[in-house]
N, C-alpha and C positions, 0 to 999 in steps of 0.2 A: 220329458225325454228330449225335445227335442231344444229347448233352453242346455242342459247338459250337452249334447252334442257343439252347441254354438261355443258354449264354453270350453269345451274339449277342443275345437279349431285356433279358436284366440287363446290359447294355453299354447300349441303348436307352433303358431304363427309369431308368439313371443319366444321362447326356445328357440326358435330357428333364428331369430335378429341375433339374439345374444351368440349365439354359436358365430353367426356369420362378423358380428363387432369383434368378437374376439380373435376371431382366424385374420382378419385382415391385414395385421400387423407384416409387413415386409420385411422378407428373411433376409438381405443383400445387399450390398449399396450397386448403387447406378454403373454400368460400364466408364461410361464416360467419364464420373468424376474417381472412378480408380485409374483411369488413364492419367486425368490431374497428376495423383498423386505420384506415380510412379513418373512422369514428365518432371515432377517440384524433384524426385530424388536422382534421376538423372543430370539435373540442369548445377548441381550441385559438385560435378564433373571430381568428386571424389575416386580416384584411378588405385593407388596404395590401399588404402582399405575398406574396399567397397562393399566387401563382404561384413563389415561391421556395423556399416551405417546402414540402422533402418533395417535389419535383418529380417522381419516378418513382410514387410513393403515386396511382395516377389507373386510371380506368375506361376502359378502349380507345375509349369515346365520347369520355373526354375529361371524364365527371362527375365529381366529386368528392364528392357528397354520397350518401349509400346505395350499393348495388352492386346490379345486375341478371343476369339470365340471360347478358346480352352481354359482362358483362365478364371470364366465367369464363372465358375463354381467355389472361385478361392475370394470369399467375403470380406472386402477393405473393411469393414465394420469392426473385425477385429484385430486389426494390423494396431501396433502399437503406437499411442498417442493422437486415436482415429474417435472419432465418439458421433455417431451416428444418430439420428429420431427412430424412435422406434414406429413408428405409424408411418411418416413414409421411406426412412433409407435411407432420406438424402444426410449429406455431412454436416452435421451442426458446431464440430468444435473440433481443431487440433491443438495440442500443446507437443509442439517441437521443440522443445525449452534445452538445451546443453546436449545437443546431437554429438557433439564432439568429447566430451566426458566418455563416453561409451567405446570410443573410437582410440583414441589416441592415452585414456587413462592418465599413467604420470606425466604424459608427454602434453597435456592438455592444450597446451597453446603455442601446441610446435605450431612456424610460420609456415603453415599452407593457405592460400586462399581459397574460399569460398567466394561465391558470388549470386545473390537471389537475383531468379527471375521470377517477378510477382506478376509475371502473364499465364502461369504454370495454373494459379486461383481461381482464374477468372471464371470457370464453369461451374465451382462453388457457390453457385449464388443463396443456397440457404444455411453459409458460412455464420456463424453467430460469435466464434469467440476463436481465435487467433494467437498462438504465441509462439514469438520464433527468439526468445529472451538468448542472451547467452550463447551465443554459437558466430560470433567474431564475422559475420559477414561484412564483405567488402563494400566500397562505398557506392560502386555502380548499382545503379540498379534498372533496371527492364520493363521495358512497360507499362511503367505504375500510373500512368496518367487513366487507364482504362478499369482501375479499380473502383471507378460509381460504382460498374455493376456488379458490386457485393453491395445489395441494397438491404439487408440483413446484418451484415456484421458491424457490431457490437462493441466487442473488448479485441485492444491489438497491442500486441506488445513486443514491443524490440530493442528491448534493454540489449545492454553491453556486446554491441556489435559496432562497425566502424563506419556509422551512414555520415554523410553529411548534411550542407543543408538541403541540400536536390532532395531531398526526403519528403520535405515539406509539402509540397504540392500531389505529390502522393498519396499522403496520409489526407489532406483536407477536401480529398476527392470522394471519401468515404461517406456517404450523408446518414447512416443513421448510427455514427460514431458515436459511444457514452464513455469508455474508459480506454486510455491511450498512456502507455511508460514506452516513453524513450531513453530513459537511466544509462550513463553512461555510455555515450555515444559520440567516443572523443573529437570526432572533427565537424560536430553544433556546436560551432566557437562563437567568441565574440558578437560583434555588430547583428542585429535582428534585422535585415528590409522591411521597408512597410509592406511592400507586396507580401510578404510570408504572416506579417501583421492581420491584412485583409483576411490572407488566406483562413488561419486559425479561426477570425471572428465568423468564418461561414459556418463552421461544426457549432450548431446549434446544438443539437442534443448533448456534448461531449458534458460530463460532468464529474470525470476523473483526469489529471492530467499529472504525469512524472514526468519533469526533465531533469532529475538529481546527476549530478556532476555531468555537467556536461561543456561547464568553459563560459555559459552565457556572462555578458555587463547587466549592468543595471537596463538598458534599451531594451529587454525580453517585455518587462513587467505593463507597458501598453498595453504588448501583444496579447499575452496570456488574459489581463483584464478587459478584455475584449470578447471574450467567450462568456456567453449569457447564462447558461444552465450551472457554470462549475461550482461540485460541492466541494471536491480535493483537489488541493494543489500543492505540489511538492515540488521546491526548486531548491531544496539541499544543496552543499558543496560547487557552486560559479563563485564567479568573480564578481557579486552583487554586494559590492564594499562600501565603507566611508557614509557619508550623511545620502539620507531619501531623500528625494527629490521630492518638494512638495507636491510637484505637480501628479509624480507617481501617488502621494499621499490618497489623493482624490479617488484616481483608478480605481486603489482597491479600497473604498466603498463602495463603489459601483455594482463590486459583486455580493448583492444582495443574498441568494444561493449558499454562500462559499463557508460551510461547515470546519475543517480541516486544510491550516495552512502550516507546512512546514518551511520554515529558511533556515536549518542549521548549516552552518562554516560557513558564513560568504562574507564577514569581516566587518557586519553594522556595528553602526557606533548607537547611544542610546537616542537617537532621529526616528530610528523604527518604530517605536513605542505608539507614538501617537498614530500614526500611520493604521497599523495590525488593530488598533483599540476602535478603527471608525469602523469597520466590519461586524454589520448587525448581526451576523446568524452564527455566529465561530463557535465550534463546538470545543475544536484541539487546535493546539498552538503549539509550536516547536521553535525556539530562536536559542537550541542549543550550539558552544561553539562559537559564538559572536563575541567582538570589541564590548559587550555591557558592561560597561564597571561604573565602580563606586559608588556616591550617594542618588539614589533614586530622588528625581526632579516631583515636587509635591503636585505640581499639576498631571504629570505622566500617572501617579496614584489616583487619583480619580477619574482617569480617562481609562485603567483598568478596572476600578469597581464596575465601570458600565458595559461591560463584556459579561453580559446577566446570563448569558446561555454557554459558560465556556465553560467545561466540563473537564480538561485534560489540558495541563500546561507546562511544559518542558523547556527548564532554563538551567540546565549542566552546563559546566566549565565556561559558565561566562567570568566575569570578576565585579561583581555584584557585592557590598558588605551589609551587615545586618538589616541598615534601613528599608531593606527591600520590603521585608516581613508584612510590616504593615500594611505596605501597598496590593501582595499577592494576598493578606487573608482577608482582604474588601470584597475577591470576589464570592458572588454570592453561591453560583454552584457546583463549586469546586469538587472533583472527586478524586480527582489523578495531580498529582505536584510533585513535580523533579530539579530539586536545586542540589544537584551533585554537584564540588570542586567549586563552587567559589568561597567567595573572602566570609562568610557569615559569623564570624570572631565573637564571645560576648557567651554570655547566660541565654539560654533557651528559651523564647521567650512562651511561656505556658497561654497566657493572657490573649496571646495575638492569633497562636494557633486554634483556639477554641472559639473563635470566631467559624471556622470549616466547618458547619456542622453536616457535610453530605459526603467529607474530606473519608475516599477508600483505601488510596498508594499514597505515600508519602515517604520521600528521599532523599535526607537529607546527609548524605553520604560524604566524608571528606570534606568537612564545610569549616571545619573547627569551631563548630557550637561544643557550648562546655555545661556538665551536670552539675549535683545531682537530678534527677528529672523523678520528679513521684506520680505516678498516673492517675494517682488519686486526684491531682488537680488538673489533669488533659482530660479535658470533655469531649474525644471524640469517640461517638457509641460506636458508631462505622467502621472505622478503620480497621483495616485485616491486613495492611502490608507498611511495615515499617523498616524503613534502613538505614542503621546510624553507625554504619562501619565506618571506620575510620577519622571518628569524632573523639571530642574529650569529654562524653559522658562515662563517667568514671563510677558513677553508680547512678542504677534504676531501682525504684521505689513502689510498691502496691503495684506488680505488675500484674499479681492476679483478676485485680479489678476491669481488665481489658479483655474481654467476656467475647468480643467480635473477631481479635487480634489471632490471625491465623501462621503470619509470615513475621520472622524478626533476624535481622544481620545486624551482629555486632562485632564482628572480625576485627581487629586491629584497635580495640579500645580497652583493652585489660579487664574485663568481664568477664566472668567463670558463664560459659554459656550450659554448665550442666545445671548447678543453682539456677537460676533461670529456668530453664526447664523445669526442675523440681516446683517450684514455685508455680508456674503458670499451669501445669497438670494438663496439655494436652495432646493427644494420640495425634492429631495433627500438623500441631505445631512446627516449624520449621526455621532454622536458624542457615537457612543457605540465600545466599545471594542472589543461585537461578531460579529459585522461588521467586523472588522479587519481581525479577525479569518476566518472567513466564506470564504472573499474573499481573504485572505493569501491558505487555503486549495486549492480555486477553480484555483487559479494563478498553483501552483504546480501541482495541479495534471493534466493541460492542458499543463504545461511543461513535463510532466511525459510521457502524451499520445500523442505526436508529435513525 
């Protein structure tokens, strides 16, 4: 009896924890960091249509400027673009991404200024993820040397706003920074300082970095290879032109880390090659948009076979001719390959391709490779996305035998694409181009996140 009783208490006494772990969760965010917010949508001095911006951001009276005892019953937790912990309240993430779409509609980018004041954050401190992308802020900015104390946050992004370089030291004040887009951020022009050099190489942890169009020279690529953790790096659309500098060459081996590099449009001639190929860990490669032309150097083909780990390769609209083939199907575990619009003239080479044997996207779109092609002799079991729009393959052969083959565009080559279809027999089959697209994105970005 009195064993059952003991048991009957620790039965009790367990019920009661669980009730009590369960109830704990916090119904509300913090006074003070609903003050923040409603201070960041003030400082933001939108007068014309104040009533549009941020319309949930409000004080149950209906004020918008400071916050009072009345308003703690109206929960910033759910104010829009707010995302809170559920265990303690505090704010873990905003995405303020294109505040002015909402506002201004077709008028999107009528000339009002904006201006951040990034001292509005600063009681954020269990801030993790950040995005103020999109919304044209001005180059001033307030404060920002005192954002250490976001010793939490994480992901920041401030894509297509008009900062300059004064930004810099802002942003390298953040110590446990991992992913950082500054995209399009027209006046990060030109010349790098070393000091902003230094700066960068203090964000240890960063290990995402977008500067896509933003004006930089060739002077960036010290700076950026200076940051020790980085997997991705995206310097898309500058003025990163003409021959690599060997000594850049060096740099980026250095970055041992560095999974995912992109350099489309910045006007390399084929100097890069060797460069991008000394980078041990490269999962994806993008040198769409570049000076590449003509016959591929037989040394640059073997300094791409030994890019063992590079999974995703994108080389559109360079002017590259057939010789390339051989050198892209050395590497070994190829899954994603995008040679849209250059010169690839000539019979299709079966032999070279069937070297890919892990080969899943394949793009050979506007290239002017010429058929017939019989699948019968293309040995790749994998592939489920092919695009050969705008080629001179003039007839396909044994397509049924492409048993994986999910996606296919042949638009612009004189191919009855219902034959095709009848032939191939399948309920999913697809003969659209945003197929291609869709599942070219989803290929990368699950190479990106492995």
């Amino acid at each position: 009896m009195q064993q059952q009783r003991r048991a009957l208490v620790m039965l009790m006494v367990l019920v009661l924890h669980v009730i009590s772990t369960t109830t704990t969760q916090v119904c509300c965010c913090l006074l003070e960091e609903k003050r923040a917010l409603l201070d960041f949508k003030a400082s933001i001095n939108e007068t014309r249509y104040a009533h549009l911006l941020l319309p949930s951001w409000t004080n149950i009276n209906g004020s918008e400027n400071g916050v009072d005892e009345e308003a703690s019953s109206s929960d910033c937790c759910n104010w829009e673009g707010v995302k809170c912990s559920n265990t303690t309240g505090r704010i873990v993430e905003l995405q303020l991404r294109n505040l002015r779409h909402n506002i201004y509609k077709e008028a999107f980018y009528e000339n009002r200024d904006w201006y951040l004041n990034m001292s509005t954050f600063l009681s954020l401190t269990h801030l993790q993820a950040l995005d103020l992308g999109y919304n044209n802020f001005q180059s001033g900015v307030e404060d920002c040397g005192q954002l250490a104390s976001l010793e939490n946050l994480e992901s920041l992004n401030l894509d297509y706003n008009y900062f300059n370089i004064s930004i810099i030291p802002c942003i390298t004040a953040i110590p446990a920074l991992k992913t950082l887009s500054l995209a399009g951020n027209y006046f990060l022009t030109g010349l790098f300082s070393v000091e902003d050099c230094g700066q960068l190489a203090s964000l240890e942890n960063l290990e995402s970095l977008n500067l896509d169009y933003n004006g930089f020279n060739i002077s960036i690529i010290p700076c950026v290879t200076s940051i020790p953790a980085l997997k991705t790096l995206s310097l898309a659309g500058n003025n990163l032109e003409g021959v690599f500098p060997v000594e850049d060459c060096g740099q980026l081996a250095s970055l041992e880390n560095l999974e995912s590099l992109n350099l489309d449009y910045n006007g390399f001639n084929i100097s890069i090659i060797p460069c991008v190929t000394s980078i041990p860990a490269l999962k994806t490669l993008s040198l769409a948009g570049n000076n590449l032309e003509g016959v591929f150097p037989v040394e640059d083909c073997g300094q791409l076979a030994s890019l063992e780990n590079l999974e995703s390769l994108n080389l559109d609209d360079n002017y590259f001719n057939i010789s390339i083939i051989p050198c892209i199907t050395a590497i070994p575990a190829l899954k994603t390959l995008s040679l849209a619009e250059n010169n690839l003239e000539g019979v299709f080479p079966v032999e070279e391709f069937n070297h890919l044997t892990q080969l899943k996207n394949l793009n050979l779109s506007y290239t002017g490779l010429q058929g017939p092609l019989s699948f019968k002799e293309l040995k790749l079991e994998k592939l489920e996305v092919l695009n050969l729009e705008g080629t001179q393959m003039k007839e396909l052969l044994s397509i049924e035998v492409m048993t994986s083959l999910k996606a296919l565009s042949l638009s612009g080559i004189g191919i009855n694409d219902s034959s095709i279809l009848e032939e191939k027999s399948m309920s999913d089959f697809s003969l659209d181009k945003k197929k291609w697209n869709s599942q070219q994105k989803v290929e990368q970005s699950s190479i990106q996140n492995t």
